[in-house]
Structure formats: C-alpha cells, structure tokens
N, C-alpha and C positions, 0 to 999 in steps of 0.2 A: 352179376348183371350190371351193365353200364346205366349211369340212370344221369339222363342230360338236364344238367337244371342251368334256367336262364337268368342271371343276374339282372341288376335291374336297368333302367335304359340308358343310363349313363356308362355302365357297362357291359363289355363282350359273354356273349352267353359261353356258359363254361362246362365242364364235364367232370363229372368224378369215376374214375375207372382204375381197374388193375390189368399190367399188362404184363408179361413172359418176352423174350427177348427172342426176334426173327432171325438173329447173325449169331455169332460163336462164341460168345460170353452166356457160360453156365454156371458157374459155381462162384461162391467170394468168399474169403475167410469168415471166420468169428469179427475177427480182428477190423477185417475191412468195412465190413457190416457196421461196425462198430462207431469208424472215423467215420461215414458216408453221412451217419444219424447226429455226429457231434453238430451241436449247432453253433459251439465257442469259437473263436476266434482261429485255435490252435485243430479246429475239426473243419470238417470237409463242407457239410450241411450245407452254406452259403453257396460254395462256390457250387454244388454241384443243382443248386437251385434256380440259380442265374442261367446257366450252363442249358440244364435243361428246358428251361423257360422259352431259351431263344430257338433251342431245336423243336420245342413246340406250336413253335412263332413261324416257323420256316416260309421264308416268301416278305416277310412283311419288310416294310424299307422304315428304317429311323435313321438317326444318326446320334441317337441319347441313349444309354442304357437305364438312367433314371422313366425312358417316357413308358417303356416294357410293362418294368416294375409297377410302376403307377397303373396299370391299365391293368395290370391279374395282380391286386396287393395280397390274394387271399389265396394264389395256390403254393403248392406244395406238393413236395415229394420226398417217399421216404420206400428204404432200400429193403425188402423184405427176401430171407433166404427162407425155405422151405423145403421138404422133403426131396422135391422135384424138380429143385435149380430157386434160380433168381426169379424175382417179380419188384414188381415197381407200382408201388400205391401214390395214386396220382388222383390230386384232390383238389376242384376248380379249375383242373388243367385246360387252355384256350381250345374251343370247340372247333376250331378250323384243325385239327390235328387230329379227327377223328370223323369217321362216314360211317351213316346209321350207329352209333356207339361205339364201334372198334377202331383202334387207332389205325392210322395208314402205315403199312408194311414197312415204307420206304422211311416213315417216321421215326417209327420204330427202332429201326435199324440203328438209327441217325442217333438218336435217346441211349441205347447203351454203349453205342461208341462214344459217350459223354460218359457213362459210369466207368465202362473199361479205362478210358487215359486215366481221367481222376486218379483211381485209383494205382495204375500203374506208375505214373509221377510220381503220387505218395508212398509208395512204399519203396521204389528202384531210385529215383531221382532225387526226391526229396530225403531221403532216407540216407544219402551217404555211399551209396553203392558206386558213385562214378565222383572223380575228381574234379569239378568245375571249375578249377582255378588253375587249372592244365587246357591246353588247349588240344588236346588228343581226347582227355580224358570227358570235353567238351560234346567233339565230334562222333564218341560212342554212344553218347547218352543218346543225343539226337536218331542215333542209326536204332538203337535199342526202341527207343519209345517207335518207330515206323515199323521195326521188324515185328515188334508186338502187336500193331492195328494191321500187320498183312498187306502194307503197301508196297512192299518191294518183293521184284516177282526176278527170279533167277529163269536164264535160259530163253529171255523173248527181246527180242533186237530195243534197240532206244526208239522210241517213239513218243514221248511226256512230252507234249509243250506245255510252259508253262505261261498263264495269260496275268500281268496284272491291270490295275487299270481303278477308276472309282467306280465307286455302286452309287453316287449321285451324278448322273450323265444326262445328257440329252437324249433324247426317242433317236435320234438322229444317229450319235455315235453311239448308240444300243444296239442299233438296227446293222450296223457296221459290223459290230464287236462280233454279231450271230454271223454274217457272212464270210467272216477269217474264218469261226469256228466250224463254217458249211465248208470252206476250202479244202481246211486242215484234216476235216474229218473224210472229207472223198477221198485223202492221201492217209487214210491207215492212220491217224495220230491222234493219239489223247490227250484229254485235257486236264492241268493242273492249275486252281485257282485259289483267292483266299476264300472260298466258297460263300459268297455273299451275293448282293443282287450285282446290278450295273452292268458294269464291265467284267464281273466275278459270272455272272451266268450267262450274258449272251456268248460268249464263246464254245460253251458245256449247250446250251439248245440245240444253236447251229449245228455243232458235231452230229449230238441226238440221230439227227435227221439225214444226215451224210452216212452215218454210220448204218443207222438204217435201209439204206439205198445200198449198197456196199457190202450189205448182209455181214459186218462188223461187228464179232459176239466177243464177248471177256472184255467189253467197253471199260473204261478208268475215268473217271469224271469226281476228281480227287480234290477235296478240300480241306488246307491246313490253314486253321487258326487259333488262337490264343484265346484265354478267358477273357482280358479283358477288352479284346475283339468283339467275340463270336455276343458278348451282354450287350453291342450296341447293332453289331449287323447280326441278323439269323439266316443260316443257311440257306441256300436258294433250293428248290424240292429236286433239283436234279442231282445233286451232289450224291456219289455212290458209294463214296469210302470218307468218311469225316476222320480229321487226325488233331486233335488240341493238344500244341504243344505248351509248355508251361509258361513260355517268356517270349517276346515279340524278337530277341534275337534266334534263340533255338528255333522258331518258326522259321525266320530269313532261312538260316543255317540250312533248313530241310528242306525249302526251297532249290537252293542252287546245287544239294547236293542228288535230288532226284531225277531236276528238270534235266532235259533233254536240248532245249532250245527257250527260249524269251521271247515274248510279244507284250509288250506296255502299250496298252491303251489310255486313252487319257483318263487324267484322276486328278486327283488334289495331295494335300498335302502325304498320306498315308503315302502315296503312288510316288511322288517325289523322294521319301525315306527309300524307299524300297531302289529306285535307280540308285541314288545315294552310297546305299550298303551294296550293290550289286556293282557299279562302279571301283567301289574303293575296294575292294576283290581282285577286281579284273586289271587295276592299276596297279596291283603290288606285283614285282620284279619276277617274283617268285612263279605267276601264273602267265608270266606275259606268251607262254607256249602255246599254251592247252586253248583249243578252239571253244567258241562259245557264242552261239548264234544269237543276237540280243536285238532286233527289230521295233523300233516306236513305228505305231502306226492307227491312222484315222482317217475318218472321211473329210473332203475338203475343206468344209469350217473349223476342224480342230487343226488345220494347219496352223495360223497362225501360234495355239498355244503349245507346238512340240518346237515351234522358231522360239519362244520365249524360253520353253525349256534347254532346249540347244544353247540357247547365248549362254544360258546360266551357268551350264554345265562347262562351257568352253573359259569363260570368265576363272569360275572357281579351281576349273582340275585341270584348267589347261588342254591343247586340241589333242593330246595323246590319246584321251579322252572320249573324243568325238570319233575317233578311230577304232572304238570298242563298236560302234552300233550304228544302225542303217533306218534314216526315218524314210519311212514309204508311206505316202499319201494316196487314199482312196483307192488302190488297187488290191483286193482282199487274193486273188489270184496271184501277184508277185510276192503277196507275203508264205503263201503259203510255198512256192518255189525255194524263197531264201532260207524257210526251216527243213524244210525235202534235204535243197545242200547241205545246208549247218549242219543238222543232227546226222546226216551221212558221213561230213570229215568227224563227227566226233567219234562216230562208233571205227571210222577207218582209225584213228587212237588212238582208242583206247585198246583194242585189240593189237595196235602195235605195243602200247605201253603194260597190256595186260592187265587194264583194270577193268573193275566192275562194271556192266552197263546198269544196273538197277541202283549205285551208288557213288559219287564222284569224290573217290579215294584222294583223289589225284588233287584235287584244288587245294590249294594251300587258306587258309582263313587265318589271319590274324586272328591274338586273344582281345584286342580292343574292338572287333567287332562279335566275340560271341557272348562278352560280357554283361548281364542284364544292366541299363542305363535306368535306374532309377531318377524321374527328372524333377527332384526338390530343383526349390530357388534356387539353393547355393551350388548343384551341380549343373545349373545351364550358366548362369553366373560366371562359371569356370570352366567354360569350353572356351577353345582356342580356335578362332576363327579366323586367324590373321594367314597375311600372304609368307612366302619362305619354309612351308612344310611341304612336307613330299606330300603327292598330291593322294595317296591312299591312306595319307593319316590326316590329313585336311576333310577327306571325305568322311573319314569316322566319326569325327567331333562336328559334321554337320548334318549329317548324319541323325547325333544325337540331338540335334536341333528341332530338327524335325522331330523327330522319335515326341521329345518334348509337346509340341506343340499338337501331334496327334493327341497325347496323354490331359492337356489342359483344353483338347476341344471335346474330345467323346468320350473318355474314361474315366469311371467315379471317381477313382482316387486322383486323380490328375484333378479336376473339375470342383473336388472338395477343397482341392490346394489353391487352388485361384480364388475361389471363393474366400477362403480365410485370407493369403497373405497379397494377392493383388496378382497382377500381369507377373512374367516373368522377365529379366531383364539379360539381356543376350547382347555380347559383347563383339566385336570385330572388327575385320579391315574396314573401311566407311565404303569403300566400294562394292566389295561382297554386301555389309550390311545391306547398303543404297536395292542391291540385284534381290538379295532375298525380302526385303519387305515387298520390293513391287513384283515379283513374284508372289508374293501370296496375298498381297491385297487382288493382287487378276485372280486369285484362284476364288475370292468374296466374289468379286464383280458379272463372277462366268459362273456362278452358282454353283461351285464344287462343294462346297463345305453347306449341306443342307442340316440345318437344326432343327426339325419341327418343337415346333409350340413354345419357341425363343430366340429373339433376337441373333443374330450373330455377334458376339465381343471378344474384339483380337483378345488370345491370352498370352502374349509378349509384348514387351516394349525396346525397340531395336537401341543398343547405348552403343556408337561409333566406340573404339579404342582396345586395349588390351584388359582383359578381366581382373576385376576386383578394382577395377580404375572409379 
C-alpha cells in the first residue's frame, strides 16, 4: 500500500510507493540488477536517480538540474527483481506523479523507459559491443539503442516531423508552436521532440488534438533525450515513447536519422547547437542530394530573432547555407504544406534510392560530428573558429561551441567546471566572434536562457584570434 507522507512546508509533499512496469520491460539480469543498485562512481545508481527524478518531475519547467535535486534531496530509488518481473521501490518520490497513491500510467511508462536505456547502454553500448571510433560503427549503436525502445516501425509511410525549439518561450510563441502541431497533426504527421516543455510540447498538444479530430490511432509523440538533458528539463506528460541516448551527439544522430521533416521553433542557445549540427550535415558535399525539409518558423514577434539567426548563419557558413531552409513567419498552415511536400519528395527517394523510411541510411554524418565533445577549458580553447574552412567543418567546431556553453549553463558537470576554473575562453575570427557573442547576449536579453533561483553569468569569454594565442 501507497502511504503519502507530506514533507515539511518548505518542501513538496512526497510519496513512498512500489510500482510493476505498464510497457515491456519485464525481466533484468542478476548482473543488471546489480549495476542499477551500485551507487560508486563506476555503478548506475546516480545516473539512474537523476534520470528518474525528472520523469517523476514530468511537466515541471527549470533550467538547473542542481534546482530538482535540491527540492527531493531525500528520494530514491532502487531496482527490485522478484518472482514475477521487475518492480521499483520509490521512496519520497514527488507526489505530483501519482493520483490517489498509484502512480500515473503514462508515468509509469516514461520511469522504465529510464531503467530499460540505462541499462541497455551499459551493457550494449558501454560495454564494447559497437565500435565508436568508426563512424558506421557509430551509426549502429544509435539505430540499436531506438530499435530496442521500439521506435522504429517498418512498413508505415514517413510521417516523423521533427520540432526543435526552447522550452523557455514566450506564452506567445508557445501558443504558435501548438498551432503548427494542430496543422501537422490534421495532415496525418507525428511528432518528434527533445521532449521537454516550451517549444518541445506545444507542438505534441496541438497534434493531441488534430489527431484526435482525425480519429488518428498509433499516435507517436516521441522524445529523445540525454541524461544530462532530461536532469535539467523533465519530460512534458504528453511524451509516448521516451528514448535516452547516452551522449548529446548520439541524440543529434537519432534525430536526423528518424525525422521525416524539421521545424525550429525559437530557442536559445541548445536550439542554435542543434541547427548548427543540422546545418554542418546538410553542407557536407556528400548529402548535398538527399531532400530534407528543414523550416524555421514563428509568430510575428519571433521575426526579428530567425533575421538574427539568419545573418549569423549566412555570416559563418556562407548563403549555401541559407539554401538548406525556409523561415515562414506566422503562417502555421504554410508550414505545415512545406512538410506535406518535403516528407513527400523524401519518401518519392528513398524508395527510388531503396532506403529505409523508419531509418535515414542514406545521410552521410561525419565522425567529427558524432564524437562526444567533452567541453573542458582546454577543448573549447582549441576550437577553430576562424574563416577559410569548408563551411561543414566550421559548423562542427561551432557547433561545439555551443555544445560548450549548453554544458557551462545547465549541466552539473559543465556548471562544476565554471565554477572551479572560471568563464571559458573561446577563440576566433573577431568577426564571427563579434556575431556570436551578440548572438547570445539577445538570447539573455529575450529571456531564453531562464535560470531560476540564480542570476544569469555568461560561462565564456569571447578571445578575438587563433587558439592557444
């Protein structure tokens, strides 16, 4: 029996409960069982603590995964096998994850798609089973860890858009973000997000509701994200299929290799990585073929900030560049026309080219973008930011610029490193430099970058010139 005990007022009333698993994870080794409970450094315990914290968190908006912590310092959870499958003993776990004592289905669900990756990372992934330092051997893991969550479905036309965008937005372009996904969804088409709030759910409601009208069953309202993600955002309650990939690249990766079509809605800095890496793809020689529908779009006050984006992008990678993607302002109807066509020539294609619809075989990805960017000092330091690179490997190293500056604004360990050795120091053309700081000083100014309960402090310091100068 559930028994709800209420912490005290300075804390959220909490619940101690055991639950059985509503999806298809039934059995776990000795072994597994084993690493879930390690609590050391080299054991799972942590991560799968965090992990699950946030999907019990589902809904809530931060942009700290310190602020979570702090607010349930005393739950926990631990992995029990039993006669009759799996169970999960959950102790002070957040009481909004549960009605009348029993946790929510959809929760549920969400909670052991956190024990199933875990563990399937650690034992396939981490383990040595796939060759990371290959770029094949790259793009199997990735297909492996989705074919294992059951996201890819054989034998049903493309229809995945995929939405990014921030989860710190305006009511304004929130209210937008649900109208593309009311569009999209009266056109038969699913939704793929990093499943968080903002711009990550208003496009998964809107569908909701289209798909509904539409009598639209075997709905996909798909969320990939990363641990050290999903610790600072927790999934929005619409999300139906959760997929944590191990690393903020293998995430990208799974991205562009499921979606169907693109719509970037406005974000900050995360959202800029994300064109970035999506960009420097679509600029390498190799893919300049293969269609790939990629639309920025917003209601009329986020004009101005896709004109900011635009120069930057045209600035740094040159207008080839700008020939990848189509901004449509305020019309949620033309967006949803331009993915109708897009995903139409891809599947016209792929089926000339005989490739997968549920897997984009075909895209070529460099290994400098699937390779995890650990961003110490001394490797933003020694990014090459300067002019005279081809413009999909200028896109990687800025790329991991950002990547960087995600990592020193929301991520413990990023956030631990600033805190010990100071700002990071980031080198380049003075001109790009000049674009990207006031680039992201607008992204402070238009309140993208939300902290609660601390100050905003840039974690770079822009040095004009060639690295290590």
């Amino acid at each position: 029996m559930n028994d709800l005990a209420h912490a005290n007022d300075a804390r959220p009333a909490t619940v101690d409960a055991q639950t059985v698993p509503a999806g298809a994870l039934d059995v776990l080794s000795r072994n597994e069982i084993v690493r879930l409970r390690d609590a050391t450094e080299a054991g799972l315990q942590g991560l799968l603590r965090s992990c699950a914290l946030a999907v019990l968190t589902s809904g809530a908006i931060q942009d700290d995964a310190r602020t979570m912590l702090d607010r349930y310092p005393d739950f926990d959870i631990e992995v029990l096998q039993e006669d009759r499958g799996v169970k999960l003993d959950l102790r002070n776990a957040p009481a909004q994850a549960f009605v009348d004592g029993k946790i929510i289905r959809g929760t549920n669900e969400l909670l052991f798609a956190v024990v199933r990756d875990i563990v399937y990372v650690s034992t396939q992934i981490d383990a040595g089973q796939f060759d990371l330092a290959d770029s094949s051997g790259i793009t199997h893991a990735v297909f492996d860890i989705l074919r294992n969550a059951r996201v890819l479905r054989a034998r049903f036309d493309p229809n995945l858009v995929v939405c990014w965008g921030g989860h710190s937005i305006s009511r304004e372009e929130y209210d937008y973000s649900k109208d593309v996904g009311y569009q999209l969804g009266l056109r038969s088409m699913d939704i793929c997000t990093g499943c968080g709030a903002g711009a990550m759910k208003g496009p998964m409601k809107g569908a909701t509701i289209a798909h509904a009208k539409q009598r639209h069953y075997e709905n996909r309202y798909i969320g990939l994200t990363e641990p050290g993600i999903i610790a600072a955002e927790s999934p929005n309650p619409i999300v139906n299929s959760l997929v944590i990939l191990p690393d903020i690249e293998k995430r990208l990766e799974a991205f562009v290799r499921v979606g169907h079509g693109f719509v970037v809605f406005p974000g900050g800095v995360g959202t800029a990585e994300e064109i970035l890496y999506l960009l420097g793809i679509l600029l390498d020689p190799r893919n300049a073929n293969l269609p790939f529908p990629l639309v920025f779009t917003g209601p009329a006050v986020a004009a101005p900030y896709f004109e900011q984006i635009d120069a930057f992008l045209r600035l740094v990678l040159g207008e080839r560049a700008a020939g990848r993607y189509r901004i449509i302002i305020d019309d949620p109807v033309a967006v949803a026309h331009a993915m109708q066509q897009g995903i139409e020539d891809v599947r016209s294609h792929r089926v000339e080219q005989h490739d997968a619809f549920f897997f984009n075989w075909e895209m070529w990805i460099d290994l400098a973008f699937q390779q995890p960017f650990a961003p110490t000092h001394e490797a933003m330091a020694a990014l090459d930011l300067n002019r005279g690179r081809a413009p999909h490997d200028l896109a990687a190293d800025m790329r991991r610029a950002f990547s960087g500056i995600v990592a020193g604004n929301v991520k413990e360990e990023g956030m631990r490193r600033i805190d010990s050795a100071g700002p990071y120091r980031i080198h380049g053309d003075p001109e790009f430099m000049h674009a990207l700081d006031n680039l992201l000083q607008g992204f402070v100014a238009q309140h993208r970058m939300k902290l609660p309960g601390r100050k905003y402090v840039p974690c770079y310091r822009i040095v004009p010139g060639n690295a290590g100068a």
